[in-house]
FIVEX-831620 format. One record per residue (C-alpha): residue number from 1; x, y, z. Coordinates in nm, 4 decimals. Layout:
N
ATOM   i        X        Y        Z
ATOM NUM        X        Y        Z
...
//
This chain:
298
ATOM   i        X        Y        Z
ATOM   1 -11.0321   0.4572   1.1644
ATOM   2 -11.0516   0.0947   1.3120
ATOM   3 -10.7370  -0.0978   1.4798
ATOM   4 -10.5691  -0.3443   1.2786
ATOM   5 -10.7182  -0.5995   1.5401
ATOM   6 -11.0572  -0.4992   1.5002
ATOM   7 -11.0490  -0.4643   1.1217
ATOM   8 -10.9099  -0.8152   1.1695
ATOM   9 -11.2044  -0.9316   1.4040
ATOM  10 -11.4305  -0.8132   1.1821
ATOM  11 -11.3041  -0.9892   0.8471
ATOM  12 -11.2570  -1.2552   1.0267
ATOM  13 -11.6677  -1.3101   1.0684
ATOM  14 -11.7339  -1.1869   0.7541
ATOM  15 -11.5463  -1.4900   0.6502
ATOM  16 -11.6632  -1.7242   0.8747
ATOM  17 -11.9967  -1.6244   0.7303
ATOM  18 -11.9629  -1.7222   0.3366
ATOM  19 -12.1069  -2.0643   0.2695
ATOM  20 -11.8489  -2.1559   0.0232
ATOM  21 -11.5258  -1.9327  -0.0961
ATOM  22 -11.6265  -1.7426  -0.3830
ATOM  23 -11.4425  -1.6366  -0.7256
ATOM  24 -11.1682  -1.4060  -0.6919
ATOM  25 -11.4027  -1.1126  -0.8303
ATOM  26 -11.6764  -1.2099  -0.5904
ATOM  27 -11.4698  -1.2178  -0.3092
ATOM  28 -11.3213  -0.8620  -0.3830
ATOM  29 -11.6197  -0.7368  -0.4327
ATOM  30 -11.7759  -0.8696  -0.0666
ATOM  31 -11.4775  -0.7304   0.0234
ATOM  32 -11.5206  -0.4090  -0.1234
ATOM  33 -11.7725  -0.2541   0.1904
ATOM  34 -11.4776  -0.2776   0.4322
ATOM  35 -11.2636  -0.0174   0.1863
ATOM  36 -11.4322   0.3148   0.2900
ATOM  37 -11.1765   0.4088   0.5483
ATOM  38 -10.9061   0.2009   0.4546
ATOM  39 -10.8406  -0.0370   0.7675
ATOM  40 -10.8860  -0.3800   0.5219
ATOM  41 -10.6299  -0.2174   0.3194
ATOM  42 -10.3897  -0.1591   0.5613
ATOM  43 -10.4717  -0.5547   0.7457
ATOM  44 -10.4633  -0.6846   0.4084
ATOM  45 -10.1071  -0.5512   0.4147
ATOM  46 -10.0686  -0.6768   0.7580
ATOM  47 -10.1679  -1.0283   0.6628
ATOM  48  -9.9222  -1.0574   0.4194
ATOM  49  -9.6345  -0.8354   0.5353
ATOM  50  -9.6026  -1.0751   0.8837
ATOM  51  -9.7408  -1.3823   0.6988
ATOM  52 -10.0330  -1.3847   0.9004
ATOM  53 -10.1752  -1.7054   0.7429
ATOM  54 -10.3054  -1.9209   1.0292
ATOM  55 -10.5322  -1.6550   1.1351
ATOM  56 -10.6587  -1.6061   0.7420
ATOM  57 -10.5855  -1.9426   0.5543
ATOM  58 -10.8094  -1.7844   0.2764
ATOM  59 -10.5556  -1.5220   0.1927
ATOM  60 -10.2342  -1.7502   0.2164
ATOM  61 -10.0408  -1.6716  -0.1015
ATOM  62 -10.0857  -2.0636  -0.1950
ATOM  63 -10.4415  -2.0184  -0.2446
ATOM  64 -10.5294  -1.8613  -0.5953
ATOM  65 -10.8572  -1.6631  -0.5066
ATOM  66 -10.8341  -1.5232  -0.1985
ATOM  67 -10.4675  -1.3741  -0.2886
ATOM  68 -10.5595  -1.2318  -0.5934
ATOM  69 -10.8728  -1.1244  -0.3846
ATOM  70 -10.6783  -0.8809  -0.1701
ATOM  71 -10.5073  -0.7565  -0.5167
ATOM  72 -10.8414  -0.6628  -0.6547
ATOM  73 -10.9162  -0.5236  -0.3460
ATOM  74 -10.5964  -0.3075  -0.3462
ATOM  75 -10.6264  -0.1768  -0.6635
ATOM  76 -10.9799  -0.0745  -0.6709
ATOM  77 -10.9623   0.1471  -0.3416
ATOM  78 -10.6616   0.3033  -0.4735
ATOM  79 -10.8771   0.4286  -0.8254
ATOM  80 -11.1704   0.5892  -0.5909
ATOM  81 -11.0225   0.7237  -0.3396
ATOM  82 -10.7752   0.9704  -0.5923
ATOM  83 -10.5883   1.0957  -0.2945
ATOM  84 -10.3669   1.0276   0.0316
ATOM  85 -10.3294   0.6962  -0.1270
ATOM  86  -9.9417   0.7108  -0.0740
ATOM  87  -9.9565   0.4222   0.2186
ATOM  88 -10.2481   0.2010   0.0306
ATOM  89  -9.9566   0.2266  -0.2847
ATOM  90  -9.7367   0.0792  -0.0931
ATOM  91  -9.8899  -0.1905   0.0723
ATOM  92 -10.0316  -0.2924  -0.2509
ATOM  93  -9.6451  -0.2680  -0.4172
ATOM  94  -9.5230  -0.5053  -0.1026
ATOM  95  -9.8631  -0.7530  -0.1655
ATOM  96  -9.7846  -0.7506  -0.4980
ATOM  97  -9.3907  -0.8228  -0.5297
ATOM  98  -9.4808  -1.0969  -0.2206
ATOM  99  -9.6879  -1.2645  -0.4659
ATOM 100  -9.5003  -1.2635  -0.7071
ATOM 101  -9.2189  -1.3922  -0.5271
ATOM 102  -9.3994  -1.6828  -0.3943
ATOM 103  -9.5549  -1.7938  -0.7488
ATOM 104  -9.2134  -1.7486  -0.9120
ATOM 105  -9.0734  -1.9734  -0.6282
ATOM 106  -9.2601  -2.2631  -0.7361
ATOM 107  -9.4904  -2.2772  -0.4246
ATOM 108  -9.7827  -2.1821  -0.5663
ATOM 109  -9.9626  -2.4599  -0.8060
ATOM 110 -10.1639  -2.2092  -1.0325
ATOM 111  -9.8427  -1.9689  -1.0400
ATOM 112  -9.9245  -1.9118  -1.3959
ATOM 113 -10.3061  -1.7981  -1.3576
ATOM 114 -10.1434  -1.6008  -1.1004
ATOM 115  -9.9467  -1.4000  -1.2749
ATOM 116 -10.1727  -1.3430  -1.5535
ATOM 117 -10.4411  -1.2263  -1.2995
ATOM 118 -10.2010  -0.9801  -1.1680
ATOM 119 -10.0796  -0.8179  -1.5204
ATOM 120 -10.4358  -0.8415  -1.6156
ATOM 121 -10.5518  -0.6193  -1.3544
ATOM 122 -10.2536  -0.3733  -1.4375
ATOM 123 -10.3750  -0.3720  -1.8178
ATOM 124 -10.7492  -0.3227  -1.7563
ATOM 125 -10.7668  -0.0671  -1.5261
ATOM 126 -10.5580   0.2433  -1.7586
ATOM 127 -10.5428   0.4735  -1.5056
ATOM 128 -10.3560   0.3107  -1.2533
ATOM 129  -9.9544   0.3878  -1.2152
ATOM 130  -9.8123   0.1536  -1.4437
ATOM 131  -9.4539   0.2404  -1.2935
ATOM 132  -9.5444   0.0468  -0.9795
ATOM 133  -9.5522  -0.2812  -1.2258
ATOM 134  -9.2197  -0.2330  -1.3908
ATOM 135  -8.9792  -0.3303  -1.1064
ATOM 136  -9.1871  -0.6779  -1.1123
ATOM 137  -9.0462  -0.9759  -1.4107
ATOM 138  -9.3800  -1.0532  -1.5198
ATOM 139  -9.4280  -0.7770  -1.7670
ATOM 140  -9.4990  -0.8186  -2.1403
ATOM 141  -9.2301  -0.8563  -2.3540
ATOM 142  -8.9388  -1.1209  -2.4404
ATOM 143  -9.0555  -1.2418  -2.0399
ATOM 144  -9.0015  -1.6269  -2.0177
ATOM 145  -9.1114  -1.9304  -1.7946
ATOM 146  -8.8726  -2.2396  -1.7244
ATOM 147  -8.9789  -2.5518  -1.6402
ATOM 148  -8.6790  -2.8579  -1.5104
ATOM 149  -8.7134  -3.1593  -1.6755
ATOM 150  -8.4033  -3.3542  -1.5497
ATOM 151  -8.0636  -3.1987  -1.6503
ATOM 152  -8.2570  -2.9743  -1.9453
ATOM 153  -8.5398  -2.6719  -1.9682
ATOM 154  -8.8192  -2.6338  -2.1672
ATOM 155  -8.9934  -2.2847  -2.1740
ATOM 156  -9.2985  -2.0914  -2.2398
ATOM 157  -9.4772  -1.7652  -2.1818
ATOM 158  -9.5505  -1.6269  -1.8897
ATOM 159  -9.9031  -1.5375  -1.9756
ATOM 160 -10.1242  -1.4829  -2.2590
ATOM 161  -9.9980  -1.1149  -2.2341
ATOM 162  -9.6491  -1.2026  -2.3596
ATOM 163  -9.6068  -1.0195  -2.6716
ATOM 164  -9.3628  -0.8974  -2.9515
ATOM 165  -9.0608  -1.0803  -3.0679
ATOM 166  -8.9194  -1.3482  -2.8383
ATOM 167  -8.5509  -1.4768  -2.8072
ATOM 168  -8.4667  -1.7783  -2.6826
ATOM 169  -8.1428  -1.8331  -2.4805
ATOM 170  -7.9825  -2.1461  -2.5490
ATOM 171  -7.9142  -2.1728  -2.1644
ATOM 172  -8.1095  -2.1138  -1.8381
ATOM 173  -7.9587  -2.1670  -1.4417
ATOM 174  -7.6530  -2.2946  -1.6591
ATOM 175  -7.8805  -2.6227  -1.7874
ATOM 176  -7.9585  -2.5942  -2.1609
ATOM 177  -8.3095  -2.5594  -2.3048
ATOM 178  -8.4178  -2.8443  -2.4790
ATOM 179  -8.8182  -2.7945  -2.5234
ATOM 180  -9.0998  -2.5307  -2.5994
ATOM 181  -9.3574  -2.6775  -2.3424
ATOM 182  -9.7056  -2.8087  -2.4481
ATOM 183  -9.9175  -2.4934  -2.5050
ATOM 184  -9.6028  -2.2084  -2.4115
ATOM 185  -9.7219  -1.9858  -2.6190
ATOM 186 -10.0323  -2.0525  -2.7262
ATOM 187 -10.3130  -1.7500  -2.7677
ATOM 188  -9.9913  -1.5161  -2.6578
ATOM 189  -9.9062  -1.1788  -2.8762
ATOM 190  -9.5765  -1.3048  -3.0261
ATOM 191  -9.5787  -1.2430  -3.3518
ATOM 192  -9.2021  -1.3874  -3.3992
ATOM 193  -8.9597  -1.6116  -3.2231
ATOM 194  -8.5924  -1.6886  -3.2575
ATOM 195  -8.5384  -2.0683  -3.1415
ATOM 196  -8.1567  -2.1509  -3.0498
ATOM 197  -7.9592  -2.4718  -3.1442
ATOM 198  -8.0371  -2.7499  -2.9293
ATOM 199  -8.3889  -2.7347  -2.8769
ATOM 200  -8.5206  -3.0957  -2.9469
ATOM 201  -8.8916  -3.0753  -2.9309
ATOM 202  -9.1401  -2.8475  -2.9867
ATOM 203  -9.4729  -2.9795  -2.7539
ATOM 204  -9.8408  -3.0055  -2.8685
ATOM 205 -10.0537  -2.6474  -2.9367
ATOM 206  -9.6989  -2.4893  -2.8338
ATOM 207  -9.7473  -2.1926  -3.0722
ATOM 208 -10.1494  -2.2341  -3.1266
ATOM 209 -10.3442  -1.9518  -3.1836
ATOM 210 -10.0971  -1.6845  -3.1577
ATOM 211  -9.9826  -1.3531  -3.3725
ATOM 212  -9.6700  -1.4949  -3.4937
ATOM 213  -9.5688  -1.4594  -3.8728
ATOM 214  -9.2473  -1.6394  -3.9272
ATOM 215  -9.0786  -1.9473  -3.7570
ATOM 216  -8.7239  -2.0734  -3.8467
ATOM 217  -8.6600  -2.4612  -3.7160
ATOM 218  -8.3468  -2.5103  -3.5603
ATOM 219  -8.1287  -2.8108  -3.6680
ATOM 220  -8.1480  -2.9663  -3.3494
ATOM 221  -8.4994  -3.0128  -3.3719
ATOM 222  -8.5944  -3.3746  -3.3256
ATOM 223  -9.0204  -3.3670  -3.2362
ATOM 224  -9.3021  -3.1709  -3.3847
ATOM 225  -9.6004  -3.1798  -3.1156
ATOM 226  -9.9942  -3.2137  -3.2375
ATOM 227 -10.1168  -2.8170  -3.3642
ATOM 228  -9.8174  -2.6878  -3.2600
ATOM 229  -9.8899  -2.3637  -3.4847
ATOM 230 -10.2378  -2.4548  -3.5442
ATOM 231 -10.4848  -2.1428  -3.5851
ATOM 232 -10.1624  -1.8686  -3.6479
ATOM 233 -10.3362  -1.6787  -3.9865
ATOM 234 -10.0748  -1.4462  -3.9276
ATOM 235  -9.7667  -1.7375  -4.0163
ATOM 236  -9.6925  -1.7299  -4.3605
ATOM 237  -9.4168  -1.8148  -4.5988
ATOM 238  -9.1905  -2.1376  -4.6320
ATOM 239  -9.1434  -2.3630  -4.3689
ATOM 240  -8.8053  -2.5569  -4.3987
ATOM 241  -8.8413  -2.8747  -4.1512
ATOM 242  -8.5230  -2.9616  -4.1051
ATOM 243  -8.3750  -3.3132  -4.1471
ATOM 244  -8.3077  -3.4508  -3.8262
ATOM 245  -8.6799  -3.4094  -3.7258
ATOM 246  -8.8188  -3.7825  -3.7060
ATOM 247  -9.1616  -3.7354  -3.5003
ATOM 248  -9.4633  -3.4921  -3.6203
ATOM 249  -9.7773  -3.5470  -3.4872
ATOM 250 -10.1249  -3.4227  -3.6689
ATOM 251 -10.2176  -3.0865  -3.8153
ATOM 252  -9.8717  -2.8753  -3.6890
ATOM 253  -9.9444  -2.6092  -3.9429
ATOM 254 -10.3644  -2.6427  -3.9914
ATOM 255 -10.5056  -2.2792  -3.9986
ATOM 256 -10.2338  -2.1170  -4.1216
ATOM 257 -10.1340  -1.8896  -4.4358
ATOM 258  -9.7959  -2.0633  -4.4927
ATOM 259  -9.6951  -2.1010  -4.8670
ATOM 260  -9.4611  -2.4222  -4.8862
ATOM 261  -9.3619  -2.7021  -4.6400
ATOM 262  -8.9763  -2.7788  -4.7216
ATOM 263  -8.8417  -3.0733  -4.5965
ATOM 264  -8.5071  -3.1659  -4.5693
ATOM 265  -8.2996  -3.5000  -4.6038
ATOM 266  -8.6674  -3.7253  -4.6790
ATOM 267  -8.8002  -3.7991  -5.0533
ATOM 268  -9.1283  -3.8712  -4.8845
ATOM 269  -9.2687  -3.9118  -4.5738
ATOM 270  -9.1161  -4.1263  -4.2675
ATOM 271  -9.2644  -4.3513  -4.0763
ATOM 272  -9.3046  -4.1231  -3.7518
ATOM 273  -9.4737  -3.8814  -3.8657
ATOM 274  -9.8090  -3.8591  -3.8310
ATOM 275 -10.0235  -3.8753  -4.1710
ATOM 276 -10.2671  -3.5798  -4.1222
ATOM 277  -9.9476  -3.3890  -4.0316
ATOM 278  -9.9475  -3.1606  -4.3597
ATOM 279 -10.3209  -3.0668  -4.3298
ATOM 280 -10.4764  -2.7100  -4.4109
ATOM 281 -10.7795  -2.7197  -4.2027
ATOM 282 -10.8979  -2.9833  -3.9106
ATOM 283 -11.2327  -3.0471  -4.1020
ATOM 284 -11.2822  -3.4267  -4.1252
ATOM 285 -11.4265  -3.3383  -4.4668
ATOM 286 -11.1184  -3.1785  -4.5949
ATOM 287 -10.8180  -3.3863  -4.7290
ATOM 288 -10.6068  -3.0710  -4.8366
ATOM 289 -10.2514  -3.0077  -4.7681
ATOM 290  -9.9943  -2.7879  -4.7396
ATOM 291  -9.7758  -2.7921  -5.1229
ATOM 292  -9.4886  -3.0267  -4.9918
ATOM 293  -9.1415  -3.0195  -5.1263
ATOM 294  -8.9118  -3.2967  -5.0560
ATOM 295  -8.5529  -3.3445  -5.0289
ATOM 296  -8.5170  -2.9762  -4.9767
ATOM 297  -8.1848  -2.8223  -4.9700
ATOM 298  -8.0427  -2.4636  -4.9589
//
């Protein structure tokens, strides 16, 4: 087996000698040849245990491809080589809680495709230990992202792979949470939600295209984003809109099986909201709405 400096000479050319970085599946599979005996395993490792980055700037946690490159890279030689894989298991454990640590730090700009990447490779490939994933926060389930906005919150999924019923908390890092960000959920497996009191705003697409089936509006709610829960065949029911909501933008509830809009506290509809807001469908050549009832109350 090669030295961890000549393993490192020899990566070192074979980088030097692509023409332009590839995708993270390309790369890991260029990488793939240097596998066989396990030394780019165990520099991989090396690179990242003792932050090695000036020598490889490709595989600097920072830099979305090549990181998720080594990942690949990992889990692949551990599912052919079937044995003695003890040592490759655990440098892949370390490279994988570093990078998750370092996207959940905020230094990473595509934290989010990162993480997604990582689960993803979990979830496709069945056979490998899922164990090794549980000790890391970015497993499907009620798992959250926060984002600051000044002295508030607003939060989303994790990934696409967020799934199941999701609650809330009112507070996060003792700040309260004031916003569902622009596209937080969107195209995730929720298929319900409980939102707390003093959430304000609910941003554009923010539940698009998910599994979710029932919503309940808090009180507090004060903005409606553009197809917030556009494209969600699965959401049906009554919708109450509660009365303190004075912004909806277009086509919040297009695409979706819900029976009745009820709308609290207005006998008609006010000025901020939008006036495609009640549509069924996004077609230019279809005027229908949702069945609207006004002045709702319990």
């Amino acid at each position: 087996m090669e030295t961890i400096e000549e393993a490192s000479e020899k990566l070192k050319k074979k980088i030097a000698s692509y023409s332009h970085w590839p995708s993270t599946k390309k790369l890991g599979d260029k990488l793939m040849p240097f596998t066989e005996s396990g030394e780019l395993v165990f520099l991989l490792a090396d690179i990242v245990k003792n932050e090695r980055w000036d020598e490889f700037p490709q595989f600097n946690p920072r830099e979305y491809t090549g990181f998720c490159a080594m990942i690949y890279v990992f889990i692949h030689y551990i599912l052919r080589q079937k044995e003695n894989c003890r040592d490759i298991l655990s440098a892949l454990e370390y490279t994988t809680e570093k990078a998750v640590e370092v996207v959940m730090n905020d230094g990473f700009d595509n934290k989010y495709y990162m993480l997604r990447f990582i689960y993803g490779m979990y979830k496709k490939e069945k056979n490998f230990p899922r164990e090794l994933f549980k000790k890391f926060d970015v497993v499907p389930g009620d798992k959250l992202r926060f984002t600051s906005i000044g002295d508030t919150y607003s939060v989303g999924a994790y990934s696409t792979y967020t799934c199941g019923q999701i609650k809330i908390p009112p507070m996060y890092n003792g700040k309260p949470i004031s916003e569902i960000s622009g596209q937080g959920f969107s195209s995730s497996g929720i298929t319900g939600v409980e939102l707390p009191e003093g959430i304000e705003e609910i941003g554009g697409s923010a539940f698009s295209n998910s599994k979710i089936k029932s919503i309940k509006l808090p009180q507090s709610l004060k903005t409606v984003g553009p197809f917030a829960f556009s494209g969600c065949p699965k959401l049906t029911g009554d919708i109450i809109i509660p009365k303190g909501v004075v912004k909806i933008r277009a086509n919040i509830f297009a695409w979706t099986e819900i029976s009745n809009i009820l709308v609290e506290g207005y006998t008609e509809k006010p000025d901020g909201w939008d006036r495609d807001w009640s549509r069924k469908t996004t077609l230019n050549s279809d005027d229908e709405v949702h069945n609207i009832i006004w002045n709702y109350s319990l």
